[in-house]
PADOVO-161729 format. One record per residue (C-alpha): residue number from 1; residue in three letters; x, y, z. Coordinates in nm, 3 decimals, always signed. Each point is the difference from the previous one (the first is absolute). Layout:
N
seq, type, u, v, w
NUM, ala, X, Y, Z
...
//
This chain:
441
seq, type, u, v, w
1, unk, +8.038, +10.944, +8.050
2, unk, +0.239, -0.196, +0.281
3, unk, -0.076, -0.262, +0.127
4, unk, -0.143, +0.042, +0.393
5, unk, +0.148, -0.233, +0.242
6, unk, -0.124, -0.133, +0.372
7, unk, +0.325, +0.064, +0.345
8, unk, -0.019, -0.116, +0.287
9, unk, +0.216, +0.140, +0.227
10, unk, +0.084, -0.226, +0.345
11, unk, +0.096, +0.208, +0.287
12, unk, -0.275, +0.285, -0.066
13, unk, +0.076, +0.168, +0.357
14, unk, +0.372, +0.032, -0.101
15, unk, +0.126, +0.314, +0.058
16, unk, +0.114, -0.010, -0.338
17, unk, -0.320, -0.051, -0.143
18, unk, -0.152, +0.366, -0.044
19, unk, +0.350, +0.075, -0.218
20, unk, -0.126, -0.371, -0.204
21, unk, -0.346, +0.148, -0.073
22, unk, +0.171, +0.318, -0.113
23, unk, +0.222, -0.139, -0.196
24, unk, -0.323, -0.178, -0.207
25, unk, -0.148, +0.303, -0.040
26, unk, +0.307, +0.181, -0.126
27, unk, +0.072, -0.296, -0.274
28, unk, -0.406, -0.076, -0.059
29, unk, +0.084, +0.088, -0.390
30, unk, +0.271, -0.220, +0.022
31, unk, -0.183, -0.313, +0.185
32, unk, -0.355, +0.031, +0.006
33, unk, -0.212, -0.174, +0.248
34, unk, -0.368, -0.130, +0.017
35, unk, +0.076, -0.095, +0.351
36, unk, +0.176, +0.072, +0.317
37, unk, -0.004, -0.232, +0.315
38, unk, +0.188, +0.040, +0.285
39, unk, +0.018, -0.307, +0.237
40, unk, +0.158, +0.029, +0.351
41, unk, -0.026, -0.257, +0.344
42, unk, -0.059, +0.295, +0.207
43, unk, -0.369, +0.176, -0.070
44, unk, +0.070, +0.289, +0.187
45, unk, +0.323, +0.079, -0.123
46, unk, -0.121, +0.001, -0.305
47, unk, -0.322, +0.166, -0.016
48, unk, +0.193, +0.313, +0.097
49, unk, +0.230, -0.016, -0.346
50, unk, -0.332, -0.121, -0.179
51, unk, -0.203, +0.297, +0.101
52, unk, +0.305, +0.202, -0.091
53, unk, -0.016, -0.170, -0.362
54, unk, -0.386, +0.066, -0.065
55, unk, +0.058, +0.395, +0.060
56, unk, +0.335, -0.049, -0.254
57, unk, -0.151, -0.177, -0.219
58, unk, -0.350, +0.225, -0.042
59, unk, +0.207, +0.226, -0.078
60, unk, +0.310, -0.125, -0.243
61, unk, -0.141, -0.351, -0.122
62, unk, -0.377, +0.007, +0.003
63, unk, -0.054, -0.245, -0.236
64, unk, +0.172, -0.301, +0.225
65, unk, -0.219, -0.205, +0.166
66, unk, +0.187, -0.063, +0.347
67, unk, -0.058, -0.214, +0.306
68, unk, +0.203, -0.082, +0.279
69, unk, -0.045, -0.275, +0.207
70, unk, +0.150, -0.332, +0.248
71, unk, -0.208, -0.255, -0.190
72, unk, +0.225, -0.208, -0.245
73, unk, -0.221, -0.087, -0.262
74, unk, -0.107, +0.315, -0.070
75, unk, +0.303, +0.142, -0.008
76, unk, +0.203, -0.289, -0.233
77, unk, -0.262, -0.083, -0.215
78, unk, +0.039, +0.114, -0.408
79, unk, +0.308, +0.186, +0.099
80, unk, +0.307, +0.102, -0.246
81, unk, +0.233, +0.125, +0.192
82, unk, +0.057, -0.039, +0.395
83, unk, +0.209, +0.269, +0.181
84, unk, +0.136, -0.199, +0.320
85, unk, +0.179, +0.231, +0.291
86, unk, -0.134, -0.225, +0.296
87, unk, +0.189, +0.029, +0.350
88, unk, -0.063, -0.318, +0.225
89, unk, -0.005, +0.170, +0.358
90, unk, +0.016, +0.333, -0.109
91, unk, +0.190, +0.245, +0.157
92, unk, -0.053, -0.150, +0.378
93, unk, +0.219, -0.313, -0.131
94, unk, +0.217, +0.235, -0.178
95, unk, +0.077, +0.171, +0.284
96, unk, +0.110, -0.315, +0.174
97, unk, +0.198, -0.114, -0.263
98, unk, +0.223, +0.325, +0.000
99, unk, +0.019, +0.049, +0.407
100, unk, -0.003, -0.399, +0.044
101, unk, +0.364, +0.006, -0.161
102, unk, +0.133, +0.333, +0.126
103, unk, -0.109, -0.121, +0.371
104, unk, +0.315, -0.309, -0.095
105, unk, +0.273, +0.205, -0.141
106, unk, -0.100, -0.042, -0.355
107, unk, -0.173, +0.231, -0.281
108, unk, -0.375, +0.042, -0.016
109, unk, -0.135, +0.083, -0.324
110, unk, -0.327, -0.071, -0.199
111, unk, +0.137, -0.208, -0.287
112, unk, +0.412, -0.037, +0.061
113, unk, +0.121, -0.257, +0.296
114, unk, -0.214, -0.146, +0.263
115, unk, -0.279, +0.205, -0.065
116, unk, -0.016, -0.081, -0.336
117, unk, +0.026, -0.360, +0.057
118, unk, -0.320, +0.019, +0.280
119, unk, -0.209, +0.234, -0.299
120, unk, +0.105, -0.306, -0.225
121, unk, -0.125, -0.285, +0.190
122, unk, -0.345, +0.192, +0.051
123, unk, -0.037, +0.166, -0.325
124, unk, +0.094, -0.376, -0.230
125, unk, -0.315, -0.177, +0.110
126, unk, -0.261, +0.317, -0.038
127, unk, +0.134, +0.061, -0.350
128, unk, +0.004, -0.460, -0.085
129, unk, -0.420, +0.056, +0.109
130, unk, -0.013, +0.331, -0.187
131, unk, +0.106, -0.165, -0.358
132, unk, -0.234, -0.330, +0.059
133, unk, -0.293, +0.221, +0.061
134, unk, +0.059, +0.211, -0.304
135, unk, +0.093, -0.254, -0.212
136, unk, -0.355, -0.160, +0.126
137, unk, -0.195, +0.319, -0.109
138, unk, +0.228, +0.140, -0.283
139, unk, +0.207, -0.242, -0.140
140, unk, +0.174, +0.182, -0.269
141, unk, +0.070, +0.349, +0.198
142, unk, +0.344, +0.158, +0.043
143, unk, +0.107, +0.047, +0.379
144, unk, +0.228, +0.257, +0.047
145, unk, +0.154, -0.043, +0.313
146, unk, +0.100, +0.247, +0.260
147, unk, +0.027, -0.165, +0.360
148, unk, +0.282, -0.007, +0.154
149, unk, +0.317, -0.110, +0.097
150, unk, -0.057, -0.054, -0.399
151, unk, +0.288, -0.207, -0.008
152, unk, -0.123, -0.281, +0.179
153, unk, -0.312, +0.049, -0.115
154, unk, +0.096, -0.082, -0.360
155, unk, +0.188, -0.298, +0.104
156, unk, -0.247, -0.176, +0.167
157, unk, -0.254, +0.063, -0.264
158, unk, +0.220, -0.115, -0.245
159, unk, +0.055, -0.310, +0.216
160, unk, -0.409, -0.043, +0.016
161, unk, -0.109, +0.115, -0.344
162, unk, +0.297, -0.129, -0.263
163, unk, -0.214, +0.052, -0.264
164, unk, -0.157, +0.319, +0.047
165, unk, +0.029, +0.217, -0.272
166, unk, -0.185, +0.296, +0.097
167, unk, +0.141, +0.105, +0.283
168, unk, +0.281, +0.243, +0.105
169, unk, +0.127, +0.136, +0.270
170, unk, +0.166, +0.340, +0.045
171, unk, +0.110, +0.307, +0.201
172, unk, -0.005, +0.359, -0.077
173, unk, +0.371, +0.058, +0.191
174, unk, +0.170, -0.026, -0.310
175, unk, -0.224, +0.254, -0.166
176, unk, +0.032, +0.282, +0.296
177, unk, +0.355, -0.008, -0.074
178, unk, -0.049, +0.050, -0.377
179, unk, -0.238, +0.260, +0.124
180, unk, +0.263, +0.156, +0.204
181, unk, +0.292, -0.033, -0.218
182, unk, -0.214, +0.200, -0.253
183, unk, -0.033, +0.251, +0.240
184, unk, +0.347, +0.019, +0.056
185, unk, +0.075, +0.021, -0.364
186, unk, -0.312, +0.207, -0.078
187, unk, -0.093, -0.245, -0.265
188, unk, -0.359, -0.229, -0.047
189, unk, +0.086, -0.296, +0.159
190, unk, -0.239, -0.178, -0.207
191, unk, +0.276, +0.019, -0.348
192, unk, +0.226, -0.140, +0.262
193, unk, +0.084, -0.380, -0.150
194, unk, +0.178, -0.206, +0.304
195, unk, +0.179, -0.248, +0.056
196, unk, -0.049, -0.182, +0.342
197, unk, +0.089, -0.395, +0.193
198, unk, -0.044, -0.076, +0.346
199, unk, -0.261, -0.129, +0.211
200, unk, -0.320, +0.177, +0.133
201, unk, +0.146, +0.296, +0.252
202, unk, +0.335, -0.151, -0.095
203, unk, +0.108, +0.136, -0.354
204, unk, +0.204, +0.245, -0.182
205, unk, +0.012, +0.237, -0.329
206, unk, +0.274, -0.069, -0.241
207, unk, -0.085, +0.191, -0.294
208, unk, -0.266, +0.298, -0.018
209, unk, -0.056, +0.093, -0.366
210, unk, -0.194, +0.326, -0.139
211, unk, -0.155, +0.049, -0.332
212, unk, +0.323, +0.038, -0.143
213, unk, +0.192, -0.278, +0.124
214, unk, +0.197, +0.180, +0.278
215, unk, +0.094, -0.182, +0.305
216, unk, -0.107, +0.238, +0.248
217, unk, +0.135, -0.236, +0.330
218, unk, +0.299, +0.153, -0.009
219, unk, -0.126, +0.341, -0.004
220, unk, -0.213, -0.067, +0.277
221, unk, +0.256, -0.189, +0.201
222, unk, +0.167, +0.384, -0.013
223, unk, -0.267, +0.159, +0.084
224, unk, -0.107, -0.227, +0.344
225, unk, +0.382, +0.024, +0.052
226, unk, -0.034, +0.329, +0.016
227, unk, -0.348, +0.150, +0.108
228, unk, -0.141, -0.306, +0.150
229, unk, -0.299, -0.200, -0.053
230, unk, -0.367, +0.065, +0.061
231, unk, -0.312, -0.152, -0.071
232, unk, -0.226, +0.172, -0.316
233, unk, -0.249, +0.087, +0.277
234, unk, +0.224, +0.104, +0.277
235, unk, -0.284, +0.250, +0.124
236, unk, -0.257, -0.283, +0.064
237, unk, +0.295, -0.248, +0.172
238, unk, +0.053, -0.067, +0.349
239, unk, +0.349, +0.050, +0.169
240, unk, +0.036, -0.393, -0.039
241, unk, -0.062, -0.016, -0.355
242, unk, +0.250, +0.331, -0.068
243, unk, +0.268, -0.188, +0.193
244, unk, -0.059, -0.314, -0.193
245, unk, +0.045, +0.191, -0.326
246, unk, +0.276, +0.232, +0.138
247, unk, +0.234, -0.350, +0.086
248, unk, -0.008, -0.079, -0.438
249, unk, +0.253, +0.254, +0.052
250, unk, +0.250, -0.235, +0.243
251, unk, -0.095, -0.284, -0.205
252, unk, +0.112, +0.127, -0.331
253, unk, +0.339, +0.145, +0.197
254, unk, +0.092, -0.391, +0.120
255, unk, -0.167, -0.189, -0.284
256, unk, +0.044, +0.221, -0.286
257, unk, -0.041, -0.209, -0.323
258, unk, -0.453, +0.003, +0.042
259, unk, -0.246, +0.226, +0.072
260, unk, -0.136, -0.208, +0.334
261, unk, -0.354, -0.060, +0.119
262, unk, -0.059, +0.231, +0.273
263, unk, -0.059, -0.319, +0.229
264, unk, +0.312, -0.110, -0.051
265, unk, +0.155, +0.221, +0.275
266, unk, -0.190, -0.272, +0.251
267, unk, +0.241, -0.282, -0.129
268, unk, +0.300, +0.219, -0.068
269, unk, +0.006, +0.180, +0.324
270, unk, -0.190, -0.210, +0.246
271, unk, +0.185, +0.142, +0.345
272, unk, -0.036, +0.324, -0.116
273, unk, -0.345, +0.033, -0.080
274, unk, -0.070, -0.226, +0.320
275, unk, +0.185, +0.270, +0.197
276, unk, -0.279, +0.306, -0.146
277, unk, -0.305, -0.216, +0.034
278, unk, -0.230, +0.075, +0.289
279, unk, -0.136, -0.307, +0.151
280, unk, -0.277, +0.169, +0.177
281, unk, -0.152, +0.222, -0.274
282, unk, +0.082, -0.211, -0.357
283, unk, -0.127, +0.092, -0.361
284, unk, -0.295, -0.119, +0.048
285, unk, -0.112, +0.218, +0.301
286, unk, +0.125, +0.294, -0.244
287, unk, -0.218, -0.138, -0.269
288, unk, -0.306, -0.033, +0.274
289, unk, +0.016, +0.339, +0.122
290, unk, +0.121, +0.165, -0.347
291, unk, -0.122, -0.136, -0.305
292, unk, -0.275, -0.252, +0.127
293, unk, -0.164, +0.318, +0.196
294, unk, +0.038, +0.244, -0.311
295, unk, -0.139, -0.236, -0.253
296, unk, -0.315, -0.069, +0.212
297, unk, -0.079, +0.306, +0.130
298, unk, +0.023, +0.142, -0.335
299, unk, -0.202, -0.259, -0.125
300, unk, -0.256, +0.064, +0.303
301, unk, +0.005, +0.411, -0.095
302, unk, -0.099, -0.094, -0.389
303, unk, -0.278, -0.192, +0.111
304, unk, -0.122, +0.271, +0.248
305, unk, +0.057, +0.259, -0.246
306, unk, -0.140, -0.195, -0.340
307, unk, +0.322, +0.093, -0.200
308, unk, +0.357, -0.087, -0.025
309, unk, +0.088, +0.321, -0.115
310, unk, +0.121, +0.144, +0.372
311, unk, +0.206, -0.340, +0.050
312, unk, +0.365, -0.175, -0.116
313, unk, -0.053, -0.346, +0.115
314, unk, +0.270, -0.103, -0.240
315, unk, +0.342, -0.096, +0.134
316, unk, +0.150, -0.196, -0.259
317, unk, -0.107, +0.044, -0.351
318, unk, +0.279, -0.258, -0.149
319, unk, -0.159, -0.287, +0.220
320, unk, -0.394, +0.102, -0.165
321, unk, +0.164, +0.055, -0.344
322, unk, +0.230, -0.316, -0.061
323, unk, -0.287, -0.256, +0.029
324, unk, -0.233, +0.216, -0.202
325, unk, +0.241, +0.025, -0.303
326, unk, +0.099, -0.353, +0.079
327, unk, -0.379, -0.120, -0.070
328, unk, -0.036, +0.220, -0.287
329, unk, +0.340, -0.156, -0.112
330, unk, -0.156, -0.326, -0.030
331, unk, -0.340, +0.089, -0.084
332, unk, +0.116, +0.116, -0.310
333, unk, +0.339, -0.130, -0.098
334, unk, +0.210, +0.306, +0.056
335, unk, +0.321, -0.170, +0.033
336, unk, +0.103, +0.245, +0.274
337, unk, +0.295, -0.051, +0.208
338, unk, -0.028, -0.070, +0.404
339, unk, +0.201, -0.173, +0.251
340, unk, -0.168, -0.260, +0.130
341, unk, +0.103, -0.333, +0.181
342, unk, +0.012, -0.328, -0.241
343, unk, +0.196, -0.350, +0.071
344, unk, +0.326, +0.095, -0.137
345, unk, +0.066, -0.319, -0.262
346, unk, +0.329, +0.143, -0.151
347, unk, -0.091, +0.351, +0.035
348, unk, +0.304, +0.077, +0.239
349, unk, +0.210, -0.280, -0.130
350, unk, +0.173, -0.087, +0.294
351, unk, -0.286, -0.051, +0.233
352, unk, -0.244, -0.317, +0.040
353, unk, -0.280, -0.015, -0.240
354, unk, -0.265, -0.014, +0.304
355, unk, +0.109, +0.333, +0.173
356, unk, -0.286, +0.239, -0.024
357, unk, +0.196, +0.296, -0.135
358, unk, -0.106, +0.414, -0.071
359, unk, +0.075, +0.072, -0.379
360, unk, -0.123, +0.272, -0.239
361, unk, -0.234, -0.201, -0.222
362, unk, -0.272, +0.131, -0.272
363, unk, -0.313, -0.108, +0.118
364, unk, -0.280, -0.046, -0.294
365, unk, -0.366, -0.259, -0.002
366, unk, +0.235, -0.332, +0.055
367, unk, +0.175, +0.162, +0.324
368, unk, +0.348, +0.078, +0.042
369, unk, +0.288, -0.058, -0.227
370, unk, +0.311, +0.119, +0.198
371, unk, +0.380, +0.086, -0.106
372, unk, +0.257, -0.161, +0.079
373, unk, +0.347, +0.176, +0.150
374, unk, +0.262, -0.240, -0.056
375, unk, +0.259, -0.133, +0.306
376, unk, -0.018, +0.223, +0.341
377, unk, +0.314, +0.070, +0.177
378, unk, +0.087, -0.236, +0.324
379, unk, -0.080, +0.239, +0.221
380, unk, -0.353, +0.072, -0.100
381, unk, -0.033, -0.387, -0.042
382, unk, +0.068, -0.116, +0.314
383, unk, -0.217, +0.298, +0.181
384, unk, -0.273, -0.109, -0.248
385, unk, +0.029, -0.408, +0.056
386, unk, +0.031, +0.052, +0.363
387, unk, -0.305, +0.250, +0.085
388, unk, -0.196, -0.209, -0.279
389, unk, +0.105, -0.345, +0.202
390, unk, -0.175, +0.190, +0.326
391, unk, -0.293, +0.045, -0.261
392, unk, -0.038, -0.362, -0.132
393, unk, +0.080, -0.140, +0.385
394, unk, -0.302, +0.217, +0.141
395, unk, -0.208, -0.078, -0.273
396, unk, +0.095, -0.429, +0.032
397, unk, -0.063, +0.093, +0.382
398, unk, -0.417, +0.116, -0.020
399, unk, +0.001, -0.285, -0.254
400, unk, +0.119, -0.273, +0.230
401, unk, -0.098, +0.119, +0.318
402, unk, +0.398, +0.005, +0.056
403, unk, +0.138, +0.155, +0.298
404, unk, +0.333, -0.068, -0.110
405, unk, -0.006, +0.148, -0.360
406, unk, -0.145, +0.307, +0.215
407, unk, +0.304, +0.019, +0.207
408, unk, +0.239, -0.053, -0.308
409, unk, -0.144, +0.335, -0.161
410, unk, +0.018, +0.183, +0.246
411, unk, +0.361, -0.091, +0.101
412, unk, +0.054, +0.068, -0.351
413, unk, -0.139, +0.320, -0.070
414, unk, +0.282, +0.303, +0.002
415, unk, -0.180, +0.198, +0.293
416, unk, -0.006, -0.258, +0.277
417, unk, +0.302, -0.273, -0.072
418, unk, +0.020, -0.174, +0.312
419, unk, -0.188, -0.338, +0.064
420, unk, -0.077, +0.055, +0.360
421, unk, -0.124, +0.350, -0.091
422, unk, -0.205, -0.143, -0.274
423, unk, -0.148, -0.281, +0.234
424, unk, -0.100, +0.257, +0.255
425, unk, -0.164, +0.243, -0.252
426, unk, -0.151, -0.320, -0.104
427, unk, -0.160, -0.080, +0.243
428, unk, -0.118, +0.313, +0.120
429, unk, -0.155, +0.060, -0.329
430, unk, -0.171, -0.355, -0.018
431, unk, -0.198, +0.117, +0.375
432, unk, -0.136, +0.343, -0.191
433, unk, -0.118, -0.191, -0.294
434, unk, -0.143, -0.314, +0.072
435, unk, -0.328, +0.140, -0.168
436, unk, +0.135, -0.022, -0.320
437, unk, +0.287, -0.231, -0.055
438, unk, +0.006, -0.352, -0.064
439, unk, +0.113, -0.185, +0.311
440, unk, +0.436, -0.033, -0.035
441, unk, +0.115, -0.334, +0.151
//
């Protein structure tokens, strides 16, 4: 018999929770738990995805013992893994940080520019307290780390916890788009063997082997050329996200030698998409009134109804799957490959050791051990050491209260340029969110 193991998953009134709990009960063969706690800030939020998860889980996993709750202890205590997809502010601050921005001629977007830098300087001290207090209650746990902008994230808890060995941070981007690029080729994704560098939101596909060794890049490069791009669950997107996938398809025509990030096109083509964003009804108003509404009321109907069977609260299965498979990964030293974000120490050769880079690695029990991909072209390493300097310069700026290492990223970041531009996004930013940053002098 398998071992049983003890989550936690931080953030439990995520929308993407109900697809989390699914995805447990899908793979329970695969990782078995004893436990299930989910642990969120906001009660009420909450209860309404917990309730959900009592009527899914009488009825797929009765065997789990589950709780949810907003006290620490109880939720860190004799843990072995923690799931972590926290969002300081929620989606009140995001909505700031997209229209705040937009509202100054520059693009507003949850994780890429200004708004990414705002979600940074909230999200690094929530996820510094988060590690203490499980490391207080569960010292030898794995977190597996969600939040976002993940990028920043993983630098600054790289800058706090050197040592930390069980810890990683990922994103599930990179596996929509091996998701969708089987879909394209009508193939399982999951023989796919990839090779990937870049940053968090900020990489690129150079190789994309099958189970036979083909290359199949250049066969999808063709195909985008051709037919376009669209996500693997185009039917469950909203117009943003099918425009975001659809631009892969400009991308590949100017930059042709990778398989880009879809996030990329924020960096690449800042005017442009600045021209087609709405400053008065952003992404996260779409996700408010689309995908926030659907997931709750759906989980609201199960609960009335006692069953799950008359509801899809699922609207993402790659993001519920990857972490599962990640923790059964490590639970019992599968060796299986993932991209996830590691300091890079030689693995692209001509970038500093200390940049947190996004490499396929085979994760097993002892963590990640990643593959290297050689020398990057100039090109690709200057977009990569100057959107990583914005990184490191944000992260040195919540570290030493620095208004002036905030003003250097965001003059440096691709979607804003300008110094006076940056000091007046600044500044407007620092008034919305004196609640949670450190104090910039």
């Amino acid at each position: 018999m398998k071992k049983e193991f003890n989550i936690v998953l931080v953030g439990g009134g995520s929308t993407w929770t109900p697809g989390l709990l699914k995805a447990l009960c899908k793979l329970k063969s695969r990782l078995p738990l004893k436990k299930l706690v989910m642990f969120d800030i906001n009660e009420e939020r909450q209860k309404v995805i917990g309730e959900f998860a009592k009527v899914l889980f009488s009825e797929s996993y009765p065997e789990l013992e589950f709780t949810y709750t907003t006290d620490k202890a109880t939720a860190f205590r004799d843990m072995d893994f923690i799931f972590c997809q926290m969002r300081t502010g929620g989606f009140a601050m995001r909505e700031k940080d997209e229209k705040i921005p937009l509202s100054l001629g520059a693009i507003g977007q949850e994780t890429c520019g200004a708004g990414g830098f705002a979600y940074g300087m909230r999200s690094i001290g929530d996820m510094i307290d988060l590690v203490e207090q499980v490391r207080q209650y569960s010292p030898d746990a794995w977190i597996l780390n969600y939040t976002n902008p993940a990028a920043i994230v993983a630098d600054a808890l790289n800058k706090r916890f050197p040592d930390e060995k069980r810890l990683l941070n990922i994103c599930d981007q990179p596996v929509n788009l091996l998701r969708s690029y089987g879909r394209l080729l009508g193939k399982d994704p999951s023989t796919f063997d990839p090779v990937y560098f870049g940053l968090n939101h900020f990489g690129w596909f150079t190789h994309l082997y099958d189970e036979h060794g083909q290359d199949l890049a250049p066969v999808l490069k063709s195909f985008i050329a051709e037919n376009g791009f669209k996500p693997v669950d185009a039917e469950q997107r909203d117009k943003s996200w099918l425009e975001t996938y659809a631009a892969v398809a400009d991308m590949l025509r100017d930059f042709p030698d990778y398989l880009p990030n879809t996030y990329l096109q924020y960096y690449l083509y800042p005017e442009y998409k600045l021209s087609k964003l709405n400053s008065h009804y952003t992404r996260a108003n779409e996700v408010m009134d689309g995908r926030e509404k659907r997931v709750f009321d759906e989980c609201r109907q199960a609960v009335a109804e006692g069953t799950t069977r008359n509801v899809h609260v699922v609207h993402n299965d790659a993001h519920g799957d990857m972490i599962v498979e990640l923790a059964e990964s490590i639970a019992f030293n599968l060796k299986k490959k993932f991209i996830v974000m590691v300091p890079n120490q030689g693995l692209v050769e001509n970038l500093d050791d200390d940049v947190m880079v996004e490499v396929t690695a085979e994760i097993g029990c002892h963590g990640p051990r990643p593959y290297g991909v050689g020398k990057i072209p100039v090109f690709y390493k200057g977009l990569i050491e100057q959107q990583f300097a914005y990184e490191r310069l944000t992260v040195e700026a919540w570290f030493e209260g620095s208004y002036t290492k905030a003003l250097q990223a965001l003059t440096l970041n691709r979607t804003i340029v300008d110094a006076k531009k940056a000091r007046r996004i600044l500044d407007a930013l620092i008034t919305e969110n004196k609640a949670w940053w450190p104090e910039l002098h």
